[in-house]
N, C-alpha and C positions, 0 to 999 in steps of 0.2 A: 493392321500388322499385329502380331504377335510380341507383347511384352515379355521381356525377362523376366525373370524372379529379382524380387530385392534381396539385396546384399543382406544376410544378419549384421545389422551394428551399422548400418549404410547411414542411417540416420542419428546415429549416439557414438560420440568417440568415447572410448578411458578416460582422458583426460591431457591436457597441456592446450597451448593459447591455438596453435595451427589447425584450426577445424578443418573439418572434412570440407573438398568441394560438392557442394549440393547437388549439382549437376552430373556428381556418378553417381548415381541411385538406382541402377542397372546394371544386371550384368549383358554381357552382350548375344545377341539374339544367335541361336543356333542356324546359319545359312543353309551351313553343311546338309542341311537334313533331307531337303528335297532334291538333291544335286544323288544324296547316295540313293535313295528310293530311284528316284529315274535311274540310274544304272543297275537296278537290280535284273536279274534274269528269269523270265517266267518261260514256263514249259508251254505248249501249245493250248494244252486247256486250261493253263492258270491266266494265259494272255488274256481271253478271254472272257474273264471272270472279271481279271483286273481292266478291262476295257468296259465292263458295265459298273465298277464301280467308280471308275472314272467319270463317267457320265453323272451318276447318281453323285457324285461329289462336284461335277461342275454346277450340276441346278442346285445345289445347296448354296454354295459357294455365291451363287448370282441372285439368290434370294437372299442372302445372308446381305449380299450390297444393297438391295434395294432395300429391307425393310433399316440397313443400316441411315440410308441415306434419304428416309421417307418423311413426308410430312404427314401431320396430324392437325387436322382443324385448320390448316394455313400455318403452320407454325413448325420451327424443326423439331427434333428431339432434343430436351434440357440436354449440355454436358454434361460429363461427368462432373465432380466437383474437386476440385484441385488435392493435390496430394499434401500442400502442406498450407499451412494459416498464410494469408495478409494481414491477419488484425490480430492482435494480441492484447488483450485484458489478464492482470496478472493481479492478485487482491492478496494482501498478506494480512491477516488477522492479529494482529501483535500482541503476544501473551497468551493466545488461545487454546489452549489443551483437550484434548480428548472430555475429559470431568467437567469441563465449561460448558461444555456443548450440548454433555448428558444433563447440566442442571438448568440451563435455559427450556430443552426437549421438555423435563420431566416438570417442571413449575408451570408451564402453559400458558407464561406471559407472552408471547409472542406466535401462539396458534401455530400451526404446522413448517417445519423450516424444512427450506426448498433446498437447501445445504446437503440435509439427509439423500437424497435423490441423484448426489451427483460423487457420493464419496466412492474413489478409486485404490487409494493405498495412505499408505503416509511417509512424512519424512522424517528423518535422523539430523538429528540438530545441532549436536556437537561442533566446535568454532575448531581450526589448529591447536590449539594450544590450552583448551581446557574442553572438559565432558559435558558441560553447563555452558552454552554461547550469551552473548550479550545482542542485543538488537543489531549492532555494525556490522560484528562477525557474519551471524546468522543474513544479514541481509544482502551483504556482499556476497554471499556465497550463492546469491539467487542471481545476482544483479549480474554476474560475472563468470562464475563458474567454476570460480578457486575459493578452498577456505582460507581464511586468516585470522590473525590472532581478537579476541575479542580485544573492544575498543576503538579497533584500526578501519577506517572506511574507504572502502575500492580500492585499496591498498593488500600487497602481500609481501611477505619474506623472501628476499631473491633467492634463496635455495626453493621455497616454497614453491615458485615459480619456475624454478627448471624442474620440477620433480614433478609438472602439473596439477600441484596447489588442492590435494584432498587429502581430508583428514582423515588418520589412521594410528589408530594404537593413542600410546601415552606421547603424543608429538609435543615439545617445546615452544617449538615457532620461534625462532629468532629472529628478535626484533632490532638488531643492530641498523640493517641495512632492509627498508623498503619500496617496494617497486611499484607504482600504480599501475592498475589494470583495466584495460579497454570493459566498460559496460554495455549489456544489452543496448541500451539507451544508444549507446554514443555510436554501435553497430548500428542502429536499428537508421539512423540519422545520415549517415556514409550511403547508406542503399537510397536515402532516398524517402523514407518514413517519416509520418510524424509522428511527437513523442507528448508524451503525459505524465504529469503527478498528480495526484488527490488526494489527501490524508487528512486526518482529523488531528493530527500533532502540526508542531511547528515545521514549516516544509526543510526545514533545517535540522532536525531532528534525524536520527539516526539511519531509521529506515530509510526516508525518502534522502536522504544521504547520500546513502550508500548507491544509488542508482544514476547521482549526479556529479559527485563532486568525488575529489581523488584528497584525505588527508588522512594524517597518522592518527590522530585523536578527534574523536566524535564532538567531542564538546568545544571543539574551533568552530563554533557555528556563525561566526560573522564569517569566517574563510566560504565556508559553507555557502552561505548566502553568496559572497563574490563569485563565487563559482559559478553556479546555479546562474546567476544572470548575465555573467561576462561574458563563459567560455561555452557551458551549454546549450544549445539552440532549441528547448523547448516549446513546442505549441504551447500545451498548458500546464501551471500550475498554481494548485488550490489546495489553500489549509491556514494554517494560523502562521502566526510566527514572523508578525509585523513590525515586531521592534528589532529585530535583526537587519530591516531594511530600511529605515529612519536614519540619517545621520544624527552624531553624538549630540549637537543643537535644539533636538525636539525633546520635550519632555517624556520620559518613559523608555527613549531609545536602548538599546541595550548594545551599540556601536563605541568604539572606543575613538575610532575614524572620522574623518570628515565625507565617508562613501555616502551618497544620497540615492539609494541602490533604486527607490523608486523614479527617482528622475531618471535612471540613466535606463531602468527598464521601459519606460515611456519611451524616450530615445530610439529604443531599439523598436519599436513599433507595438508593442506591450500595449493592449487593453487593458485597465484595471479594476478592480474590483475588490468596495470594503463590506458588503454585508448582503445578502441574500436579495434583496431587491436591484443594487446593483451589476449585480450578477447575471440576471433575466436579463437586465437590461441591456449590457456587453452584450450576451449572446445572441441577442434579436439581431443587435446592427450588425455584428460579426455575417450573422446570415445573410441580415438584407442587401449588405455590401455585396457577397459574392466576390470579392475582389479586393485590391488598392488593399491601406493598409494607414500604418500612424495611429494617432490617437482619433476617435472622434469627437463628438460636440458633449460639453458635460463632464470633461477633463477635472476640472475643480471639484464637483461633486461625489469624484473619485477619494477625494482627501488630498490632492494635491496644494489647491491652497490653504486648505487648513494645517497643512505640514508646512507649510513656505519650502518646498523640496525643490521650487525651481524647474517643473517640469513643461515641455513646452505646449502651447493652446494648441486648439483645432489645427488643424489643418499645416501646422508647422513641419516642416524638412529636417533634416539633420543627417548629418554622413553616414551615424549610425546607424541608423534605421535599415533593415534585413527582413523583409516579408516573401523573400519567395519559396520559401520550403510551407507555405501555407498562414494563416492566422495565428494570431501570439494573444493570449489571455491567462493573466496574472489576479489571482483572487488570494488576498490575504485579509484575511476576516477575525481576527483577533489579536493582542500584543505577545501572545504562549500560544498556548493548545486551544483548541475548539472545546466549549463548558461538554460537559458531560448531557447525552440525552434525558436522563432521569431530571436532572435541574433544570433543563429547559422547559422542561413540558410537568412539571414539579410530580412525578411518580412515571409509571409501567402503564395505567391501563390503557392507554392511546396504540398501544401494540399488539392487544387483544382482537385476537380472530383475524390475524391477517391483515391489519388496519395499520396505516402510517401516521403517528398522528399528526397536525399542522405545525407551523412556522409562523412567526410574526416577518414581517416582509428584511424590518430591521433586525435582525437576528441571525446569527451566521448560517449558512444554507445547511444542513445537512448531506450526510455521506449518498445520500443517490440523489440528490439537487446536484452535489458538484459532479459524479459521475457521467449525471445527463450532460451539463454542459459542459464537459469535457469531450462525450461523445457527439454534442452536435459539433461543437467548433471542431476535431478534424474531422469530421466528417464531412466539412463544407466544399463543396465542388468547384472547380476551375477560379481557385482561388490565384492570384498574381498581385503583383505590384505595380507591374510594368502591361498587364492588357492580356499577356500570353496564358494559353491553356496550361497549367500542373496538371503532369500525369498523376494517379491515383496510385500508389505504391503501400496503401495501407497504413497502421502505426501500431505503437505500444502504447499501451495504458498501465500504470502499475496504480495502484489503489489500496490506500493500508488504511484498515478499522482500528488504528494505533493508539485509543485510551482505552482499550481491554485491557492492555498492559496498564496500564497506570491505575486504573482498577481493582486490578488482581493484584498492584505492589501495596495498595492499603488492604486487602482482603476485602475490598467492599464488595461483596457479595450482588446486590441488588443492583449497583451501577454495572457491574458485568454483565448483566441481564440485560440493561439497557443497552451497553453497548453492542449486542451480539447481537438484539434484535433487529438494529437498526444497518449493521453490517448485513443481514440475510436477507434483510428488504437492495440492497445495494444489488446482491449476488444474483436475485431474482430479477433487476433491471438487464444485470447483464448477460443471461440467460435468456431474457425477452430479445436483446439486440442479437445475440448470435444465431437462436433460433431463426431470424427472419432472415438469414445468409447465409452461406455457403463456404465464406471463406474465412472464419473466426473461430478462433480457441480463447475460452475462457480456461486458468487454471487460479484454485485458491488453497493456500495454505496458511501457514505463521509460522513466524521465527525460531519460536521456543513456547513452553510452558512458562506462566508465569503462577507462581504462589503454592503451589499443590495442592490443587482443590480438592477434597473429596465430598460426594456426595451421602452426608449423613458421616457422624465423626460422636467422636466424646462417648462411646458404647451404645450410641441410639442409630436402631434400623432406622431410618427414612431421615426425611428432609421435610422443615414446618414450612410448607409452602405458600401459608396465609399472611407469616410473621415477614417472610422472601421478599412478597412481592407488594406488600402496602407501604414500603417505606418511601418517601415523598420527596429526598433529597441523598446526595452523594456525600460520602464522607468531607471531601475536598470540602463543598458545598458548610457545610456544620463546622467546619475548621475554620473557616472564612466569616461567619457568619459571627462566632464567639470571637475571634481578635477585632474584628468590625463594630462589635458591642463594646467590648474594651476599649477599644480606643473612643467610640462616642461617648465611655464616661463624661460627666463635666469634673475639668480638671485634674485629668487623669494625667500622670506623668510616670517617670521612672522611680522616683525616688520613693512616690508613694507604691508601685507594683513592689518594689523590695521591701519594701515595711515588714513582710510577714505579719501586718497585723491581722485582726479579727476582720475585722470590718471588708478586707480585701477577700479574705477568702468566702465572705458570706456571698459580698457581689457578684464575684467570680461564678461559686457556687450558681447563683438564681440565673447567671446568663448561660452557662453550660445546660443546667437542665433545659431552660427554653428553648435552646438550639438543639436540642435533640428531641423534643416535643415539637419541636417545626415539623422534622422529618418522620414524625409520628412513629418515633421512638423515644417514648415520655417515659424517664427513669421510674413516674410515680407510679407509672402500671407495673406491675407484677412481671405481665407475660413479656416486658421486655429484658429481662434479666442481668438489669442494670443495678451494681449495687450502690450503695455508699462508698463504700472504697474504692469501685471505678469513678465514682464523681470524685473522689478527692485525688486519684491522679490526673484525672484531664484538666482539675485546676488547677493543679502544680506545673502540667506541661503548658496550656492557656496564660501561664504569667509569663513561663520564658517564651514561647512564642513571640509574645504580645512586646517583650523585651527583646528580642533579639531580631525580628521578623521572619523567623523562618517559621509558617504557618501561611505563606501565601497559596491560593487558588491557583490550580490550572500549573502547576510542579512536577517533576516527574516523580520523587522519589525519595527516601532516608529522613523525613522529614517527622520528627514523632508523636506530635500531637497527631496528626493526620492517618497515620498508621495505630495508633490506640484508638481513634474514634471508628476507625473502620473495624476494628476488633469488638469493640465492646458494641459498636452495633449489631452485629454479626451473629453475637451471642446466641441469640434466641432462632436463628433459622436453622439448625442441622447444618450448614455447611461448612464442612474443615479446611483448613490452610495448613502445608506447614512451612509456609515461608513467607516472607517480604520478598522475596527477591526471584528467581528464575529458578529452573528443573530443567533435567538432562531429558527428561521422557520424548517419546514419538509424539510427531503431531502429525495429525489427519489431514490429507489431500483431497483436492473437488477439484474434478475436471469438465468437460463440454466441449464437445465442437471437433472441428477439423485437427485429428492427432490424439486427442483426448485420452484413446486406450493405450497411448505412450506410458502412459503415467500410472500404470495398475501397479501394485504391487509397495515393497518398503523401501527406499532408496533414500542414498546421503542427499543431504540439502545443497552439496553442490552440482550432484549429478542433477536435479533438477534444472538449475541453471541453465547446465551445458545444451541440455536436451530442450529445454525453450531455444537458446541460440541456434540448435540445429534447425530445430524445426522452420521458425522464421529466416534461416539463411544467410544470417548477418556474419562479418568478422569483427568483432568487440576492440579487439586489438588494433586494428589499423582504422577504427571508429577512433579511436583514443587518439592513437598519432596524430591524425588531421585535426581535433580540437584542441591538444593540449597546450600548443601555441599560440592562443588567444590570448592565457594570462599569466607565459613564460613559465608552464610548468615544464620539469627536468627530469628522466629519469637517472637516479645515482650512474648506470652502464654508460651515456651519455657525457658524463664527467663535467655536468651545469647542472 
């Protein structure tokens, strides 16, 4: 048959919650055409002419069927391959900028990136209500399709929302009154999909947020967490952010509640998983099962009875328990954020030439370890509860390399390196998976700018790529490492850190240099361009730290012993900052796969959104409806 032409815009609306149905993607085929040619009227010798080209167009016509309809080898012809994605892998880079990317490229810590090969356009970053987005804004705007005010997670402004929720101009955003908004996710869940998180922040954290849970403020992260386990029905999700899901009774918890979020995601048929061995592990039996669901053998081993969380043994029932949308795996692998790769693997050169470098088994997995097992578990076949075959309906994967950002808010230079390489080793897994199908789109981007990088700063061409790439530890790391020294003083107390005597700041002094000759930035060498007067502010920030505790590892941000140590290490590679905090600039788009030339060109960060929801065919909005009921959430319009 003869297809139509597609609509312009068939597959991209403007904007507002009513998406297009997918199903008109056609216009409709001209009938008419052969109806008027048969009545046309030929003269005696035009009959004729037209009677042998009739002929010569039925033996086209009839070969056209056969060779349409012919086999090859025993085999039919491949189909075509579908007009729009089943799979959806979506990677947000957090804090990534254009300059990040030129200084990982041009330092050669991580040999050729497979990123460069797939760049299409970039995105506009801007939140509602300011030129500079925060990670919520920016990532609702992905997750959903409207922008909102920074802070605000899958939430927007009820005007926001009848205007179709894109940023423009100098907009306010009023924040009196907000209205949650249906997510890819909670679309993608209604069709029938299953759904994914992976991050190397805490799964509560902003980003992976913004794709799960519906509140006004970013930093409700136990809400966060409720959500995420109560109301969303996620296949997987992997990252840190383990003390969000302890009830207030465990040590370290960071719950104000008596929620024991792991028991009750057990409950729900949740595999669990605390460190990179465990994790293999889950995924084995998740395969070898094929099927059934609950917890399997090894439950304790999980950390369940080391938490006393109460969760039920092998083979235990419970009413909650829900496995038929597929497999449920739950990895949280640290009590924050996942450590930094440069301190796990104590420098950069394990990334040299293309190379991954290894993991201790105990050690949180890495950003393409969780990806895989995320991509095996749904990808697992005629998965049930009850014995019945699951249709195959595809899923979303969202995937954030989220301590670039945290990285780039101390200006450490060398930990961004780390993180970027090991995000483009992730990008290149998932490149290898869509390559081998037919019905998968990879898209990556990031939120915003973080820090303002420039490559080569302070009136010097170039960038000292030797000074880059030998350092052996993360700022975070050397901030951690100096209040850890302090406190193992013997007989260290408060009364003596306020003495301002001599004797404090000499100690102080001998532990801050050696933390920074860890990381083989030893103030006593020259070419680190560490003076005396940077060692006697980190020892002034190192007492109040050491007094106050804000100098803890794995932080997001404002914290400033942590941001001076990232600076003053910094010093000596060429590379500029000129912030702590976020930029308004464009960030660069990577796409692949089925749709992928969607995405050329520079477009707002919520037009991106829309145009993933189109593509995959979800309605976000009435994804939301049917979930939000789980854990009595209200919209204001609603009047509960």
């Amino acid at each position: 048959k003869s297809r139509g032409r597609r609509r312009p815009g068939a597959m991209m609306r403007e904007a507002g919650p009513a998406y297009e149905n997918a199903t008109e993607r056609f216009d409709d085929v001209d009938m008419e055409w052969g109806n008027r040619r048969a009545r046309r009227r030929f003269s005696t010798t035009n009959a004729v002419l037209a009677g042998l080209v009739a002929v010569f167009a039925a033996a086209l016509f009839a070969v056209s069927g056969v060779l349409a309809t012919s086999w090859h080898g025993g085999a039919p012809e491949a189909a075509p391959p579908p007009a729009n994605p089943t799979r959806l892998i979506f990677f947000v880079s957090d804090g990534m900028g254009p300059a990040h990317l030129t200084a990982v490229r041009d330092s050669g810590v991580c040999g050729a990136l497979t990123l460069d090969d797939h760049l299409v356009g970039s995105s506009q970053t801007r939140s509602l209500n300011n030129l500079v987005t925060d990670s919520a804004a920016g990532a609702t705007a992905y997750a959903t399709g409207f922008n909102t005010n920074n802070h605000v997670v899958g939430e927007v402004p009820v005007e926001t929302h009848m205007n179709g929720g894109t940023a423009t101009g100098n907009q306010s955003g009023n924040t009196s009154t907000l209205k949650p908004v249906g997510t890819i996710l909670e679309g993608a869940q209604l069709k029938g999909m299953r759904t994914g998180i992976v991050t190397t922040t805490r799964v509560t954290h902003a980003t992976p947020a913004s794709f799960s849970a519906h509140v006004a403020d970013r930093d409700d992260e136990n809400e966060i967490a409720r959500e995420q386990v109560y109301s969303l029905e996620l296949n997987v999700l992997l990252g840190g952010g383990l003390a969000r899901f302890w009830n207030s009774s465990v040590v370290g918890s960071a719950r104000e509640d008596t929620l024991d979020l792991l028991a009750f995601a057990g409950n729900r048929g949740y595999e669990i998983a605390l460190n990179a061995d465990e994790l293999r592990a889950r995924v084995e039996g998740l395969v070898a099962q094929g099927g059934g669901g609950g917890l399997g053998a090894g439950t304790d081993s999980a950390g369940f009875g080391a938490t006393g969380s109460g969760a039920p043994s092998a083979g235990t029932t419970h009413p909650f328990v829900h496995t038929a949308n597929g497999p449920r795996l739950l990895g949280l692998f640290a009590p924050s954020h996942l450590p930094y790769e440069i301190d796990v693997h104590g420098g950069l050169a394990g990334f040299r030439d293309g190379q991954t470098p290894p993991r201790d088994e105990t050690d949180a997995p890495s950003l393409t370890e969780m990806l895989e097992a995320a991509l095996r578990t749904l990808d697992i076949a005629n998965w049930s509860a009850t014995g019945a075959t699951t249709e195959d309906h595809g899923f979303v994967l969202v995937v954030e390399a989220g301590r670039i950002d945290h990285a780039a808010h101390a200006n450490d230079a060398s930990a961004v390196l780390g993180e970027i390489c090991a995000y483009d080793r992730a990008f290149v897994r998932a490149i290898q998976y869509a390559s081998e199908r037919d019905d998968t789109l990879v898209v990556a981007t990031s939120d915003h700018d973080t820090g303002g990088l420039s490559v080569g700063c302070c009136d010097v061409y170039g960038m000292n790529v030797p000074e880059l790439t030998k350092v052996t530890q993360s700022a975070e790391g050397v901030a951690g490492g100096i209040v850890e020294a302090i406190f193992n003083l013997p007989g260290v107390n408060n009364t003596w850190l306020n003495s301002s005597s001599a004797q404090v700041t000499l100690v102080v002094t001998d532990i801050v240099t050696e933390a920074l000759a860890s990381a083989n930035r030893d103030p006593r060498d020259s070419s680190s361009l560490i003076t005396e007067s940077d060692i006697a502010s980190l020892v002034s920030l190192a007492i109040v730290a050491a007094l106050t505790g804000e100098y803890a590892t794995h932080t997001y941000e404002g914290y400033a012993l942590l941001n001076e140590i990232g600076e003053k290490m910094n010093q000596a590679t060429g590379v500029g900052w000129t912030s702590n905090a976020h930029t308004g600039v464009d960030v660069p788009v990577f796409a692949f796969g089925v749709g992928a030339e969607k995405f050329h060109g520079s477009k707002r960060n919520s037009d991106i959104g829309k145009l993933m929801i189109d593509l995959i065919q979800v309605d976000p909005e009435r994804g939301y409806q049917v979930f939000r009921d789980r854990i009595g959430l209200r919209d204001p319009s609603d009047g509960g």
